[in-house]
PyMOL Python script that loads the backbone (N, CA, C, O; Angstrom):
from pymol import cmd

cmd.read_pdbstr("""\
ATOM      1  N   UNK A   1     142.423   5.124 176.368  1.00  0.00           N
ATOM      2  CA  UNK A   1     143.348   6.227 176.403  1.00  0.00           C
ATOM      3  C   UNK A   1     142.625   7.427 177.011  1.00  0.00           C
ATOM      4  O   UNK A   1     141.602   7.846 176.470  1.00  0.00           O
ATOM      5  N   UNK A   2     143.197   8.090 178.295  1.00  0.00           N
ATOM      6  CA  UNK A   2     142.858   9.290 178.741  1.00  0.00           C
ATOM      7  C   UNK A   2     143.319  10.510 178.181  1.00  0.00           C
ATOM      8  O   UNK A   2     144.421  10.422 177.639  1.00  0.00           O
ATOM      9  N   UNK A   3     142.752  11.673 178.165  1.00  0.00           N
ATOM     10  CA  UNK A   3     143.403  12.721 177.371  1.00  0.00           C
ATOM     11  C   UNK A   3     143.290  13.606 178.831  1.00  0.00           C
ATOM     12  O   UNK A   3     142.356  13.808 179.608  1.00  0.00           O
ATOM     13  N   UNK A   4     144.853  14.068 178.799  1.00  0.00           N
ATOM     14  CA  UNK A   4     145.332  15.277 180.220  1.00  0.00           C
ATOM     15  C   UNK A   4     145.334  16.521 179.726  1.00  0.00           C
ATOM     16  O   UNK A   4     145.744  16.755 178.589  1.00  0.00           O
ATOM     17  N   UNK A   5     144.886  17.425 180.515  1.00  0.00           N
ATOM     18  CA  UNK A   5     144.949  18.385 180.236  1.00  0.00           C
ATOM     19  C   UNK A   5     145.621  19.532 180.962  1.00  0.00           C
ATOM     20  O   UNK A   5     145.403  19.483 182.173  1.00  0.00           O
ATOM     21  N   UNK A   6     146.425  20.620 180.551  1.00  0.00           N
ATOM     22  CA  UNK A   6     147.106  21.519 181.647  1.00  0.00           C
ATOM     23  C   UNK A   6     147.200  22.492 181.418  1.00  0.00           C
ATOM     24  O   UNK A   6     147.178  22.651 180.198  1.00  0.00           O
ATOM     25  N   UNK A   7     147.319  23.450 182.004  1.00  0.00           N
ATOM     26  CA  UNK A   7     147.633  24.936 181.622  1.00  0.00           C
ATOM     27  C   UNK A   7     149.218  25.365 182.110  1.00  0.00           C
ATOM     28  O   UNK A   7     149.512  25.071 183.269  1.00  0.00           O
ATOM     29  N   UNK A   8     150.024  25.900 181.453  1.00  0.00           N
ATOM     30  CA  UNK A   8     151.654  26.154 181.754  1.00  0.00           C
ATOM     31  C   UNK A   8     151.790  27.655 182.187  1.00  0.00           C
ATOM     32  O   UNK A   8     150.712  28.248 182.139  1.00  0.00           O
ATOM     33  N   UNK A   9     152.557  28.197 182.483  1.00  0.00           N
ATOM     34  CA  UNK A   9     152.483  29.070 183.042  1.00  0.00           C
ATOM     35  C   UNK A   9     152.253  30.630 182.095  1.00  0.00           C
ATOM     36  O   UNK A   9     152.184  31.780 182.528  1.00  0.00           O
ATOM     37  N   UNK A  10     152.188  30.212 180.931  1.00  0.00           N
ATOM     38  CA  UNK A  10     152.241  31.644 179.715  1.00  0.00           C
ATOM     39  C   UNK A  10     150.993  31.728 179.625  1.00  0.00           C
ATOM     40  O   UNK A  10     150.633  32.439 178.687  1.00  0.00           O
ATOM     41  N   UNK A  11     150.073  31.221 180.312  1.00  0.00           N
ATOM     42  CA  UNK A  11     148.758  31.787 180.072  1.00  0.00           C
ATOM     43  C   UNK A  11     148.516  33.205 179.903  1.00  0.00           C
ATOM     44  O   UNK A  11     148.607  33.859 180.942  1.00  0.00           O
ATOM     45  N   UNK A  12     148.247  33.797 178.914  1.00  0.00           N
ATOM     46  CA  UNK A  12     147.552  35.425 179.479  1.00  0.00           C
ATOM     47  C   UNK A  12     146.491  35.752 180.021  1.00  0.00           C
ATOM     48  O   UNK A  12     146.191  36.833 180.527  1.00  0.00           O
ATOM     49  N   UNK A  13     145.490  34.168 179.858  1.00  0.00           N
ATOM     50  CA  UNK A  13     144.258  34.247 180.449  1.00  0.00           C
ATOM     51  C   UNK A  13     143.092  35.399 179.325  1.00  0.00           C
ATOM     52  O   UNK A  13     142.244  36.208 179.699  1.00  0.00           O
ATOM     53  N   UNK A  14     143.470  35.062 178.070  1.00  0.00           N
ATOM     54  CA  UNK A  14     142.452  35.528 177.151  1.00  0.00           C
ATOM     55  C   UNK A  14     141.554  35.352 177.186  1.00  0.00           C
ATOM     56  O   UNK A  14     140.855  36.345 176.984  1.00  0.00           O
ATOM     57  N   UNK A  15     140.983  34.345 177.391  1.00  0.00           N
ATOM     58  CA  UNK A  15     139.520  33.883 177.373  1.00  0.00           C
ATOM     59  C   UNK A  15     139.215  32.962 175.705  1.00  0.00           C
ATOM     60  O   UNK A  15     138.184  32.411 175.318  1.00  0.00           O
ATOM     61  N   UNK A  16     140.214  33.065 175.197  1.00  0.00           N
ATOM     62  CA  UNK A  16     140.013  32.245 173.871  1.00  0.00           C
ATOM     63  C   UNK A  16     139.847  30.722 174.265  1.00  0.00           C
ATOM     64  O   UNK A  16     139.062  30.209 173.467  1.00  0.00           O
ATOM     65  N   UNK A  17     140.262  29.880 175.132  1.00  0.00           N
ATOM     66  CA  UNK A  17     140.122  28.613 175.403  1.00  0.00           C
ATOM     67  C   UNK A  17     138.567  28.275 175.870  1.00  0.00           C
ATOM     68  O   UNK A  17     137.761  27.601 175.228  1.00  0.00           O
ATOM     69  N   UNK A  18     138.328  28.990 177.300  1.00  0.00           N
ATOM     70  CA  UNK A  18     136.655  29.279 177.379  1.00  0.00           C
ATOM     71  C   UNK A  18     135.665  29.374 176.103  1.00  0.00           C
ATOM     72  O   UNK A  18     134.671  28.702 175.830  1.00  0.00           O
ATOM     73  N   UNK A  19     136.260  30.402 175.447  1.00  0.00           N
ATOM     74  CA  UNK A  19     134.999  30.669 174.185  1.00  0.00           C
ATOM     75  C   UNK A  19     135.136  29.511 173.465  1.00  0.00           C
ATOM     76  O   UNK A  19     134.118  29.296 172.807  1.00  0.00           O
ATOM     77  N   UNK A  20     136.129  28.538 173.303  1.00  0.00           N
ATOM     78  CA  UNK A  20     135.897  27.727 172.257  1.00  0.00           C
ATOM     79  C   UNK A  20     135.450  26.718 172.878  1.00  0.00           C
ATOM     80  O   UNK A  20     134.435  26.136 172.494  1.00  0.00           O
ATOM     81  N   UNK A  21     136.454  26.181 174.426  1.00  0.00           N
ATOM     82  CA  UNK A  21     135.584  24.902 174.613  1.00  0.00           C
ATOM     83  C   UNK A  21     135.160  25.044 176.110  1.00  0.00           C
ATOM     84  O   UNK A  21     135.853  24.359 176.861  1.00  0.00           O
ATOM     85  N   UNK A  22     133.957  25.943 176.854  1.00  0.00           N
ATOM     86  CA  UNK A  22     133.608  26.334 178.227  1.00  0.00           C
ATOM     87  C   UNK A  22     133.185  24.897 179.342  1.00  0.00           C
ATOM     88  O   UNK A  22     132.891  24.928 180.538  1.00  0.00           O
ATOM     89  N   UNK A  23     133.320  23.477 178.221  1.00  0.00           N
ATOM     90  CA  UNK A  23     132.830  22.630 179.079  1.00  0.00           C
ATOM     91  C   UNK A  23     133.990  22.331 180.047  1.00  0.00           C
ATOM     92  O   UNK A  23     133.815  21.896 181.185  1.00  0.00           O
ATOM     93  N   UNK A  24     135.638  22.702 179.293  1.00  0.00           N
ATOM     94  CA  UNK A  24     136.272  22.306 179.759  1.00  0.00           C
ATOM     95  C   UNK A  24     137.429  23.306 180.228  1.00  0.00           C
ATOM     96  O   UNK A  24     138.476  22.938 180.761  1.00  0.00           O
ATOM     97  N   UNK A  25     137.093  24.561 179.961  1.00  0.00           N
ATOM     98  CA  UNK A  25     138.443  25.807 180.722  1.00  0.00           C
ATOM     99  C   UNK A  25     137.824  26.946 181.246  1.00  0.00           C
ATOM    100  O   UNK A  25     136.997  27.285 180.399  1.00  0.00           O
ATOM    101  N   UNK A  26     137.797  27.512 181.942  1.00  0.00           N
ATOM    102  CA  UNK A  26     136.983  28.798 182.622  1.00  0.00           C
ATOM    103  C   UNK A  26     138.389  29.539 182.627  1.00  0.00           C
ATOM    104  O   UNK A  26     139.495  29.012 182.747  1.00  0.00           O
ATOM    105  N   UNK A  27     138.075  30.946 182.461  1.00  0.00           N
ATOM    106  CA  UNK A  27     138.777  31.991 182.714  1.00  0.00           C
ATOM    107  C   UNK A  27     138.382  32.734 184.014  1.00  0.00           C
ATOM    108  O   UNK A  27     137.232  32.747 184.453  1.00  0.00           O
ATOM    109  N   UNK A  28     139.576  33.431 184.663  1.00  0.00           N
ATOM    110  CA  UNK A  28     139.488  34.450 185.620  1.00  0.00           C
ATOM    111  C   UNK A  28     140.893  35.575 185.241  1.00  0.00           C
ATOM    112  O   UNK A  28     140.874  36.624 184.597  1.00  0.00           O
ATOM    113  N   UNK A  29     142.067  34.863 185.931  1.00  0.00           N
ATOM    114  CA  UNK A  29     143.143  35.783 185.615  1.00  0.00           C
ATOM    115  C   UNK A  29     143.565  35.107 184.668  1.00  0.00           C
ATOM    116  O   UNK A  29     143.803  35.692 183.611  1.00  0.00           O
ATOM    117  N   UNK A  30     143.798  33.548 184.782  1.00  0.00           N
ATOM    118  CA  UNK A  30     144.501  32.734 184.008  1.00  0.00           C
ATOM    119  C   UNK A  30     143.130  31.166 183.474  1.00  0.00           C
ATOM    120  O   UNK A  30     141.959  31.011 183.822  1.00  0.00           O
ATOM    121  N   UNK A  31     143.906  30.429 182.674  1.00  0.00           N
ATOM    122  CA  UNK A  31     143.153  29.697 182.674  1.00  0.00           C
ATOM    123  C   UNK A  31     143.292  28.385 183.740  1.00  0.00           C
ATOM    124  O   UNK A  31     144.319  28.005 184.303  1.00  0.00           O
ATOM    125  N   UNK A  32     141.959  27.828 183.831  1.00  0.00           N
ATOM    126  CA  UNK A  32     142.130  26.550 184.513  1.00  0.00           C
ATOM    127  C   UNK A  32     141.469  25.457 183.650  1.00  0.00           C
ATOM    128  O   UNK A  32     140.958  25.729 182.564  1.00  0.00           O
ATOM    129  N   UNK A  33     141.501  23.858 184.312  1.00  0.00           N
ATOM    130  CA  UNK A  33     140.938  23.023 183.450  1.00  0.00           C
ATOM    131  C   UNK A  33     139.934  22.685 184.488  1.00  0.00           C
ATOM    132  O   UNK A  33     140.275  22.872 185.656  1.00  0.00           O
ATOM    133  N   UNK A  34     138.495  22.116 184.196  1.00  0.00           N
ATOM    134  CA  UNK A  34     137.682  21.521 184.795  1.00  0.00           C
ATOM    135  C   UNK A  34     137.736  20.011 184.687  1.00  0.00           C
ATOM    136  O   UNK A  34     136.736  19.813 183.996  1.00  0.00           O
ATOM    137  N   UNK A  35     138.142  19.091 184.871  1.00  0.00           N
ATOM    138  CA  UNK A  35     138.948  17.820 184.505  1.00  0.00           C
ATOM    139  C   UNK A  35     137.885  17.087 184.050  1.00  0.00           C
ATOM    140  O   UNK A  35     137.952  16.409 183.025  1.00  0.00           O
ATOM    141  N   UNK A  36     136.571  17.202 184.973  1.00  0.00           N
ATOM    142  CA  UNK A  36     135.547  16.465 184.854  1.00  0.00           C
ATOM    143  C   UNK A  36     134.869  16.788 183.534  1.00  0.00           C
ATOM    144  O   UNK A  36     133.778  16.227 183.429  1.00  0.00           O
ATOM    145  N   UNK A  37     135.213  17.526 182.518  1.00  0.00           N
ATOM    146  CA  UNK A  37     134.521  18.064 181.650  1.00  0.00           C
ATOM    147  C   UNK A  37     135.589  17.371 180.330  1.00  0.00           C
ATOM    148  O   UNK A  37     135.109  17.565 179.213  1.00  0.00           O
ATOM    149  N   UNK A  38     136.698  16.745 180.335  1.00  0.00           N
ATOM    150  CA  UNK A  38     137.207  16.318 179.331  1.00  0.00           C
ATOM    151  C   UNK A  38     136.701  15.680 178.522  1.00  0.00           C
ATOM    152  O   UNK A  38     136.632  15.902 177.313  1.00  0.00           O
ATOM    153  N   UNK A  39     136.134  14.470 179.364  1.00  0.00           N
ATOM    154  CA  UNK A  39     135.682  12.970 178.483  1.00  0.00           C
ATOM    155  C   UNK A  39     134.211  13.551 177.741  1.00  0.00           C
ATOM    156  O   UNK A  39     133.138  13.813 178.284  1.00  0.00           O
ATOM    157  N   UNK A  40     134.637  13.646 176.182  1.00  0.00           N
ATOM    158  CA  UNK A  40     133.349  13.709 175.510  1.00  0.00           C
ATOM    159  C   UNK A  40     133.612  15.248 174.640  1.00  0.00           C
ATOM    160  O   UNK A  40     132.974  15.601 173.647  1.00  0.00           O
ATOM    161  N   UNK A  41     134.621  15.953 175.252  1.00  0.00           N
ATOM    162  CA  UNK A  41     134.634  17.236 174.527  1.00  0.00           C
ATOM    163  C   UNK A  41     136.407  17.272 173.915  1.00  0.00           C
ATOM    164  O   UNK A  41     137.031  18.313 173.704  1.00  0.00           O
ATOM    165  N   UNK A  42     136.905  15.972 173.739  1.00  0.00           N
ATOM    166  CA  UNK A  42     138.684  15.866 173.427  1.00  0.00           C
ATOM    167  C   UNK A  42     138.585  16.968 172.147  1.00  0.00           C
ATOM    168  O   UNK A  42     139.277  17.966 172.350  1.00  0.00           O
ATOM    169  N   UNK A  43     137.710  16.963 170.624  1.00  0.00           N
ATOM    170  CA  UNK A  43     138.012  17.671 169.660  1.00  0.00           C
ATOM    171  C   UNK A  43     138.307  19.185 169.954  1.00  0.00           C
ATOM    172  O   UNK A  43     139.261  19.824 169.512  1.00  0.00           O
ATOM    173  N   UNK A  44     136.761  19.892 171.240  1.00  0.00           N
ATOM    174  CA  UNK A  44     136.927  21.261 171.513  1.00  0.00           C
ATOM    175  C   UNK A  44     138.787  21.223 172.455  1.00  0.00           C
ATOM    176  O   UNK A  44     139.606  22.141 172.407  1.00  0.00           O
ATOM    177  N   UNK A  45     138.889  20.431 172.897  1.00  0.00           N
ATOM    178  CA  UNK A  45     139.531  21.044 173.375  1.00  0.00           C
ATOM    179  C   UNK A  45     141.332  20.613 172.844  1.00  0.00           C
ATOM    180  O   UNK A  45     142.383  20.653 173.483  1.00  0.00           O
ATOM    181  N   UNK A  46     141.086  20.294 171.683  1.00  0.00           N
ATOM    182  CA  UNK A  46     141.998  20.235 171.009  1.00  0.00           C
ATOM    183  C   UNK A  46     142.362  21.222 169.820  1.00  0.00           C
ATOM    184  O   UNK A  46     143.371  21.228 169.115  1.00  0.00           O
ATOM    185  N   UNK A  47     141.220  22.080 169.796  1.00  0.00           N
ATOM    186  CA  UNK A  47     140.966  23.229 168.778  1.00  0.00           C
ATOM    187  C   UNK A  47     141.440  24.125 169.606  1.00  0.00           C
ATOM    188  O   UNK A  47     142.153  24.941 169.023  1.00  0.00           O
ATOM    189  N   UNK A  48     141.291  24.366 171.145  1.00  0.00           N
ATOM    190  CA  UNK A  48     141.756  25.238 171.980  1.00  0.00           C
ATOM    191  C   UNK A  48     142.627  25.357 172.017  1.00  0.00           C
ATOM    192  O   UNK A  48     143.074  26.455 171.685  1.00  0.00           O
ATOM    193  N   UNK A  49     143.432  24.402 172.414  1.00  0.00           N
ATOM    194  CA  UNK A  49     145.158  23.883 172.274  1.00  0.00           C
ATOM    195  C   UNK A  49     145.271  24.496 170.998  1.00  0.00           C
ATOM    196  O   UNK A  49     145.596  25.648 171.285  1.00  0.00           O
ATOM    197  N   UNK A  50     145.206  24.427 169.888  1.00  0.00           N
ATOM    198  CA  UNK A  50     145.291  24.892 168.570  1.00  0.00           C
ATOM    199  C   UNK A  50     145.195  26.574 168.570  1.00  0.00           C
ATOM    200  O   UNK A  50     146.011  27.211 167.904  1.00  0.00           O
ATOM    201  N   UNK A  51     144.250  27.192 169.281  1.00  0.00           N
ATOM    202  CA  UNK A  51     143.927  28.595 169.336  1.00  0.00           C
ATOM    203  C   UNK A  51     144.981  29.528 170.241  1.00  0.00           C
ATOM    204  O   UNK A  51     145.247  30.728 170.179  1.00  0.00           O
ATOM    205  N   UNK A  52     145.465  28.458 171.107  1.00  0.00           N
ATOM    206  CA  UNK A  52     145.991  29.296 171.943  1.00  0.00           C
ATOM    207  C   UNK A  52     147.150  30.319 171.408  1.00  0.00           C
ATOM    208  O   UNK A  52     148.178  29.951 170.840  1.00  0.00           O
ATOM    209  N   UNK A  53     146.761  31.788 171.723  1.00  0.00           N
ATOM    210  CA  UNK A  53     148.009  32.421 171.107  1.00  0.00           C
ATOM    211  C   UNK A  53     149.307  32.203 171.886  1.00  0.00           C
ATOM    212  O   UNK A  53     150.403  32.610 171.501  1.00  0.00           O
ATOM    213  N   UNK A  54     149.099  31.569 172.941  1.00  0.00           N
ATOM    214  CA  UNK A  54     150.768  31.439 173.747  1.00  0.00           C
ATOM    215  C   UNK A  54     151.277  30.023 173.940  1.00  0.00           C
ATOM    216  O   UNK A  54     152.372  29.677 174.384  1.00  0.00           O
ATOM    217  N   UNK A  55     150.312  29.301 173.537  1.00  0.00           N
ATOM    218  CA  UNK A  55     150.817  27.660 173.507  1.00  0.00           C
ATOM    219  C   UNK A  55     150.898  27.333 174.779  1.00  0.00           C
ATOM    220  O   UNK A  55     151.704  26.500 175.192  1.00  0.00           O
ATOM    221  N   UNK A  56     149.928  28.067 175.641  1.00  0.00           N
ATOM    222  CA  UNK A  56     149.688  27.570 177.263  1.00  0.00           C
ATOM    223  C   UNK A  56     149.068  26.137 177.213  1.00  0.00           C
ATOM    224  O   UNK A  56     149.271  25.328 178.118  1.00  0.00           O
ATOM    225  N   UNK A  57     148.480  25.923 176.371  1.00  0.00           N
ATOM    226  CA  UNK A  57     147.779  24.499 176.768  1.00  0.00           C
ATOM    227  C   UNK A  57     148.150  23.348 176.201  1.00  0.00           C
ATOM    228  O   UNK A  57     148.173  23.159 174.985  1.00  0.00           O
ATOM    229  N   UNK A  58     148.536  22.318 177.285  1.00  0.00           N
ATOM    230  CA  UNK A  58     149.546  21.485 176.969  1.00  0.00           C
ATOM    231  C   UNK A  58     148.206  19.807 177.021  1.00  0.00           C
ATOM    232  O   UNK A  58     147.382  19.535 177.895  1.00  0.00           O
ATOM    233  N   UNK A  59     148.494  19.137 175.868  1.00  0.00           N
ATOM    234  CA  UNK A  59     147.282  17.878 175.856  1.00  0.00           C
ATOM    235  C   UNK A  59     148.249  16.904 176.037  1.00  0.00           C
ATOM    236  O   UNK A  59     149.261  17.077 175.358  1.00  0.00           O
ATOM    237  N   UNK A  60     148.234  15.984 176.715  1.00  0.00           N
ATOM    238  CA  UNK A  60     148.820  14.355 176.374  1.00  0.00           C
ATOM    239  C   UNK A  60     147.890  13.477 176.698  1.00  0.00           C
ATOM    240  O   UNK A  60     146.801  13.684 177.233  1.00  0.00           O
ATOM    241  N   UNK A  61     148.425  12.369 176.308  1.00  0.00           N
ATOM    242  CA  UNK A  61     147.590  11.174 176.945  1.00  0.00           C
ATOM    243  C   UNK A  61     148.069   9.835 177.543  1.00  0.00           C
ATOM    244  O   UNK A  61     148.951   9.087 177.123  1.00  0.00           O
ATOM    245  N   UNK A  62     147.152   9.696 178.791  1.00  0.00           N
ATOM    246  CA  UNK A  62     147.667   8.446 179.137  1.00  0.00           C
ATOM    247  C   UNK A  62     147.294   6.923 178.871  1.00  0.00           C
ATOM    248  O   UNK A  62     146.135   6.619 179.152  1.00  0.00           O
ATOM    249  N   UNK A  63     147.980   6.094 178.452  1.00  0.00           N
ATOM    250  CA  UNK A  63     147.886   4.745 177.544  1.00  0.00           C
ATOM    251  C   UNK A  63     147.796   3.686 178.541  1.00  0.00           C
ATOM    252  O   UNK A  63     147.558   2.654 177.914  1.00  0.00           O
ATOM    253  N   UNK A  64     147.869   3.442 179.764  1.00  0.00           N
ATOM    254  CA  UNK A  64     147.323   2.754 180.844  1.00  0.00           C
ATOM    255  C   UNK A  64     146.742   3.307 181.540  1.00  0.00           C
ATOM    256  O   UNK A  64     146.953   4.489 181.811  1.00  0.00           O
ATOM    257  N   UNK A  65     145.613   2.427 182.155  1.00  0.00           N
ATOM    258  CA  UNK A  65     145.090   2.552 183.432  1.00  0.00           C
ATOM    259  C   UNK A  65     145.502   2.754 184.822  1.00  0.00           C
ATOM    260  O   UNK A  65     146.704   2.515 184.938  1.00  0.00           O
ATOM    261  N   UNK A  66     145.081   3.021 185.651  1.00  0.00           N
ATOM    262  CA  UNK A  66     146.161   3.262 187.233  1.00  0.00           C
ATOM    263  C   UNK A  66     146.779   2.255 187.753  1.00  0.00           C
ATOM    264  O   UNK A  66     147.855   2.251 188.351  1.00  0.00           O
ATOM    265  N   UNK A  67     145.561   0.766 187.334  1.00  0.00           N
ATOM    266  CA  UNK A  67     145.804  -0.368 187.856  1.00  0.00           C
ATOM    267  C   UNK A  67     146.603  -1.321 186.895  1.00  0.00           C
ATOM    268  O   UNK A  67     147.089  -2.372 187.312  1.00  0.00           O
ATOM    269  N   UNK A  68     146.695  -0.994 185.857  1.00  0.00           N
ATOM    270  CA  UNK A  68     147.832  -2.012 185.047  1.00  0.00           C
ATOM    271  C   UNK A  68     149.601  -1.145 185.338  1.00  0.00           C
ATOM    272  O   UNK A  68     150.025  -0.102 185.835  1.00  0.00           O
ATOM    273  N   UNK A  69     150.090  -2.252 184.732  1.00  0.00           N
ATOM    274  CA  UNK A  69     151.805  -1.955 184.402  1.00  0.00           C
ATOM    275  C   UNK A  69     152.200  -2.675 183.320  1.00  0.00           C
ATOM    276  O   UNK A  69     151.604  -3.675 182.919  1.00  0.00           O
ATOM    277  N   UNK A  70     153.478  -2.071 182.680  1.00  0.00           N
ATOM    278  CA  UNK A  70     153.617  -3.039 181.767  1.00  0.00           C
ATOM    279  C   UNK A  70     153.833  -4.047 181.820  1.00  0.00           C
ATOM    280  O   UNK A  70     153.677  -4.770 180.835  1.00  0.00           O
ATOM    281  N   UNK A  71     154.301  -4.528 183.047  1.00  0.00           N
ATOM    282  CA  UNK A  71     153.941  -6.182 183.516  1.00  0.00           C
ATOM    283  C   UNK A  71     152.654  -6.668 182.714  1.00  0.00           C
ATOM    284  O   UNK A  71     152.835  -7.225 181.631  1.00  0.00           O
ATOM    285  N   UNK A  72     151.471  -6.498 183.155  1.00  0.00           N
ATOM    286  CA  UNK A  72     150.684  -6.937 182.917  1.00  0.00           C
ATOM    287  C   UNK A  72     150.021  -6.930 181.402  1.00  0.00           C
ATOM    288  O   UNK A  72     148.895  -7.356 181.148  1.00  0.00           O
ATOM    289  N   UNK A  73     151.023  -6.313 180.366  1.00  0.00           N
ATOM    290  CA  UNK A  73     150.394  -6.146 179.432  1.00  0.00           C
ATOM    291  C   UNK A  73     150.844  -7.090 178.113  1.00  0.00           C
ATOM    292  O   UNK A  73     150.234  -6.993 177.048  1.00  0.00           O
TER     293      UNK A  73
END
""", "prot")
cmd.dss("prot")
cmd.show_as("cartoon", "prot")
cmd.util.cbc("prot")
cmd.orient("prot")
């Protein structure tokens, strides 16, 4: 299971997501995600999601691989 990560458009760009988990959101105006920084930091950045005062940060996950379908499963 992959965990996605996104930022929606209510960001205010606080900097609260950075301070909690910097492996995986940098601030400027708004926030962004560094994608490559997910695998290994899912809890921080599920506390972030949790912190956010505007509910900008949106987590899901994906339950296949690129190369399967449910054919194959």
């Amino acid at each position: 299971m992959t965990m996605n990560v996104t930022i929606n458009d209510s960001c205010i760009g606080c900097g609260a997501c950075e301070s909690i988990c910097d492996a995986v959101f940098h601030v400027e105006d708004r926030a962004e995600v560094k994608s490559a920084g997910i695998a290994g930091n899912e809890d921080c950045v599920k506390e972030a999601a949790n912190a956010c005062p505007v509910c900008a940060i949106a987590v899901s996950y994906t339950h296949l691989r690129a190369h399967e379908t449910l054919m194959n499963l």
